[in-house]
N, CA, C and O of each residue as an XYZ file, in Angstrom:
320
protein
N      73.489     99.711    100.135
C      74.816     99.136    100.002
C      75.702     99.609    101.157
O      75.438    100.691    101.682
N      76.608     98.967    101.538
C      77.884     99.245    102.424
C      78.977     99.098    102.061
O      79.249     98.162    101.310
N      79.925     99.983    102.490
C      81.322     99.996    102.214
C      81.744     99.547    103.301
O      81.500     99.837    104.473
N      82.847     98.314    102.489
C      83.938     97.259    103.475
C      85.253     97.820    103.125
O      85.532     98.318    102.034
N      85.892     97.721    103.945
C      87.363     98.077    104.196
C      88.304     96.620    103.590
O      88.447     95.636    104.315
N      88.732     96.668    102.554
C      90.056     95.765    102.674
C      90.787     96.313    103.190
O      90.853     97.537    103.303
N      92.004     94.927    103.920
C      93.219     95.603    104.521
C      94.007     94.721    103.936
O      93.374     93.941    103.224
N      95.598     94.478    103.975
C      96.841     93.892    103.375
C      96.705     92.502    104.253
O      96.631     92.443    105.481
N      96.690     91.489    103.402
C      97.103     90.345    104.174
C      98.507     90.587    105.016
O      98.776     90.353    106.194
N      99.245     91.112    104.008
C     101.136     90.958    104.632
C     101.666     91.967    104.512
O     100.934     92.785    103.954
N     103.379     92.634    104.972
C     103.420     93.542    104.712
C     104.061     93.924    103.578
O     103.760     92.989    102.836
N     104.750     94.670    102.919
C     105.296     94.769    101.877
C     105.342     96.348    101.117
O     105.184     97.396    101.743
N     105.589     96.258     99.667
C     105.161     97.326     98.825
C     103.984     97.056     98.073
O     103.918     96.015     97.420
N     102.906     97.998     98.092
C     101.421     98.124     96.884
C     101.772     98.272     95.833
O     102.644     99.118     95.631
N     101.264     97.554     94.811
C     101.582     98.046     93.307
C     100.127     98.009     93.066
O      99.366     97.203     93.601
N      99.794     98.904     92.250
C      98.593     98.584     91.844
C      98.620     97.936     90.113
O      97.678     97.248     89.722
N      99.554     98.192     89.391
C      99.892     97.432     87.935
C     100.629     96.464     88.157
O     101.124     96.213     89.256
N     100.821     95.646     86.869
C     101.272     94.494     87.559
C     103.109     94.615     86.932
O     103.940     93.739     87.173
N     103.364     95.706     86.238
C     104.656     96.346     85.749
C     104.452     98.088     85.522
O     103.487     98.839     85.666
N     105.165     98.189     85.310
C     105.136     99.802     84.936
C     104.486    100.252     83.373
O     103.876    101.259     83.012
N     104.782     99.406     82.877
C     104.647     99.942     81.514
C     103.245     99.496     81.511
O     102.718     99.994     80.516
N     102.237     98.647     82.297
C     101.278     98.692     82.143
C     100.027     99.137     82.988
O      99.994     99.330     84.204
N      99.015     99.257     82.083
C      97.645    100.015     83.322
C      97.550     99.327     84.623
O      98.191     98.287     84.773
N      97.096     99.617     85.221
C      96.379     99.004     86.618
C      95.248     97.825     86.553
O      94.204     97.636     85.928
N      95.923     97.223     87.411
C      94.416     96.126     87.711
C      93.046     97.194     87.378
O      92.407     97.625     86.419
N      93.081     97.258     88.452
C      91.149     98.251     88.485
C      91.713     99.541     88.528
O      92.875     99.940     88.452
N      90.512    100.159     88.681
C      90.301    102.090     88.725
C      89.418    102.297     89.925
O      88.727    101.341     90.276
N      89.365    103.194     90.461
C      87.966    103.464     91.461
C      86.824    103.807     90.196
O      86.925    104.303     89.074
N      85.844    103.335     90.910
C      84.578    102.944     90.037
C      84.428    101.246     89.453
O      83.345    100.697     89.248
N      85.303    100.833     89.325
C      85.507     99.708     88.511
C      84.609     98.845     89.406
O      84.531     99.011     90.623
N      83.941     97.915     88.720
C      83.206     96.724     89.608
C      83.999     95.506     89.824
O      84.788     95.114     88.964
N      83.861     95.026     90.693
C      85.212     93.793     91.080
C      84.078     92.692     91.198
O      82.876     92.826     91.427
N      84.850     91.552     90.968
C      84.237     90.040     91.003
C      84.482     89.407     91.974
O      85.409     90.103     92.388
N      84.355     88.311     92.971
C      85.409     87.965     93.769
C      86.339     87.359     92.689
O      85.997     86.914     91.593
N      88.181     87.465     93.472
C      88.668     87.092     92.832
C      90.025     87.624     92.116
O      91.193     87.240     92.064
N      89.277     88.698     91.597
C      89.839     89.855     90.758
C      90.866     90.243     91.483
O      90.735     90.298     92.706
N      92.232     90.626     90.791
C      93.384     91.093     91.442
C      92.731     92.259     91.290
O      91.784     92.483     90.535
N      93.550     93.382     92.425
C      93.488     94.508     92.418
C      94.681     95.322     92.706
O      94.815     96.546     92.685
N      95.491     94.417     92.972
C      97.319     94.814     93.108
C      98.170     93.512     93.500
O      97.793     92.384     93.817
N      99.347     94.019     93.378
C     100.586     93.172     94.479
C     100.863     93.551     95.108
O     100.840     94.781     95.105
N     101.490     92.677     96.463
C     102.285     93.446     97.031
C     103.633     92.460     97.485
O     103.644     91.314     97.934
N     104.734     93.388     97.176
C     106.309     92.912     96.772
C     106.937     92.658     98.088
O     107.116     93.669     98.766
N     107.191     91.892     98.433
C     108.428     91.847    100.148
C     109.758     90.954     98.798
O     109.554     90.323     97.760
N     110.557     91.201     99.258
C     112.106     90.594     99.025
C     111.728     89.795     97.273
O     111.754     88.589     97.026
N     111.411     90.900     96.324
C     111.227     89.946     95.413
C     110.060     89.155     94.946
O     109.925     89.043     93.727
N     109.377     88.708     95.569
C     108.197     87.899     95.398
C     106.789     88.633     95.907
O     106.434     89.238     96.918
N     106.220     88.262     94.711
C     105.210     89.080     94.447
C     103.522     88.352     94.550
O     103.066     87.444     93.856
N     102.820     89.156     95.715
C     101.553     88.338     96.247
C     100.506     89.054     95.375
O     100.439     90.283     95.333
N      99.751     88.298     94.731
C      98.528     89.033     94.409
C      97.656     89.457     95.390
O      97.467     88.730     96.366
N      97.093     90.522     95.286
C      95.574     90.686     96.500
C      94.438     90.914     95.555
O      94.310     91.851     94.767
N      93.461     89.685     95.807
C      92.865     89.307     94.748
C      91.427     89.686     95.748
O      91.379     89.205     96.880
N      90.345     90.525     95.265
C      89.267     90.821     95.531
C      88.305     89.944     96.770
O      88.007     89.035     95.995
N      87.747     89.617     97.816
C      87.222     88.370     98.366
C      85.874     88.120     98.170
O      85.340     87.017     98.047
N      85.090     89.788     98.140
C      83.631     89.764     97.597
C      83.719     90.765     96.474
O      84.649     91.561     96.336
N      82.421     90.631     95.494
C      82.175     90.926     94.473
C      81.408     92.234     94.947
O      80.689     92.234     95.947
N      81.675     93.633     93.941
C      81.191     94.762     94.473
C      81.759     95.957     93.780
O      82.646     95.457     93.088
N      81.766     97.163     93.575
C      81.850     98.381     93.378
C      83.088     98.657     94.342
O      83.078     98.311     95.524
N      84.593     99.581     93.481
C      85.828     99.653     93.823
C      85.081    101.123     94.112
O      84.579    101.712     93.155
N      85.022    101.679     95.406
C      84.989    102.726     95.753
C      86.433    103.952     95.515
O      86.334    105.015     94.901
N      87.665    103.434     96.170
C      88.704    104.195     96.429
C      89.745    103.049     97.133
O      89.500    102.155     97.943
N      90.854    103.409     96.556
C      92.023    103.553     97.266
C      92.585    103.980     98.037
O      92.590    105.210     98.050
N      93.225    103.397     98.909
C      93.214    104.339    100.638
C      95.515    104.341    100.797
O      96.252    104.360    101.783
N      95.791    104.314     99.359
C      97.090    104.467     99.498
C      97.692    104.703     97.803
O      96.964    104.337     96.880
N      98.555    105.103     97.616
C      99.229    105.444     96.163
C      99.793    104.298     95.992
O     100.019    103.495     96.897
N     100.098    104.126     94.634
C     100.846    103.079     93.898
C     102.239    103.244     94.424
O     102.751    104.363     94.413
N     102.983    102.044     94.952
C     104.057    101.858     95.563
C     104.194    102.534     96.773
O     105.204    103.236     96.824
N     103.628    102.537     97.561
C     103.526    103.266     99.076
C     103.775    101.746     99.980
O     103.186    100.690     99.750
N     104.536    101.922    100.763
C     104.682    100.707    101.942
C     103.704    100.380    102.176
O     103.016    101.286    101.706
N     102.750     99.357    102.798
C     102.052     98.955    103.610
C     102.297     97.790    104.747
O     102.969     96.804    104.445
N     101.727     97.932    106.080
C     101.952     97.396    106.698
C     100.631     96.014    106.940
O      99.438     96.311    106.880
N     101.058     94.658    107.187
C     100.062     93.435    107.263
C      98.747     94.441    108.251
O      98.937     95.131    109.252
N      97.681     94.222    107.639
C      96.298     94.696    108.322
C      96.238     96.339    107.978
O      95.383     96.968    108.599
N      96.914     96.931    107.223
C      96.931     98.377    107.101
C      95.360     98.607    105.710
O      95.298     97.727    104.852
N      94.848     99.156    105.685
C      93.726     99.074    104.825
C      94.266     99.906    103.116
O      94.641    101.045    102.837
N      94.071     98.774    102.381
C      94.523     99.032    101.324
C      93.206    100.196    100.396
O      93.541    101.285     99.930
N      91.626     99.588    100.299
C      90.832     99.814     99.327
C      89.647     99.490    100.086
O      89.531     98.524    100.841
N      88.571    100.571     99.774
C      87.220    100.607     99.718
C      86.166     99.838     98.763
O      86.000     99.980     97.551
N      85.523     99.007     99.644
C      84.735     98.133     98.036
C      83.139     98.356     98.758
O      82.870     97.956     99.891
N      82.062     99.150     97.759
C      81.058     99.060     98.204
C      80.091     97.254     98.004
O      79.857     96.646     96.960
N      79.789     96.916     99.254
C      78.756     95.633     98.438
C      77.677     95.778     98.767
O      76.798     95.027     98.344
């Protein structure tokens, strides 16, 4: 297997839940589908999903919940 790098389509804020009061999309470990959200990310209000592209094993997170990111900054590790 190999580990691929996602990075942020755009720039914005990471959320990894989709509110506070609730859990997170995924966990590291979690297996992803394509597809699968795995966060938002917030610019002025409006809120983008970043939805999985290949199906695979959530290695790690490469930033904390609500941390800036910048468009192309690498969000998450997915082994496929």
């Amino acid at each position: 297997m190999t580990a691929k790098t996602i990075a942020a389509p755009i720039p914005g804020t990471f959320y990894r839940r989709p509110s506070p009061d609730q859990p997170p999309f995924k966990a590291e470990g979690d297996m992803l589908a394509a597809g699968d959200v795995v966060g938002l990310i917030e610019v002025m209000k409006t809120f983008t999903p970043v939805a999985a592209e290949t199906g695979g094993k959530l290695l790690r997170f490469l930033l904390e919940d609500e941390d800036a990111v910048m468009a192309g900054q690498p969000l998450y590790e997915i082994e496929v």
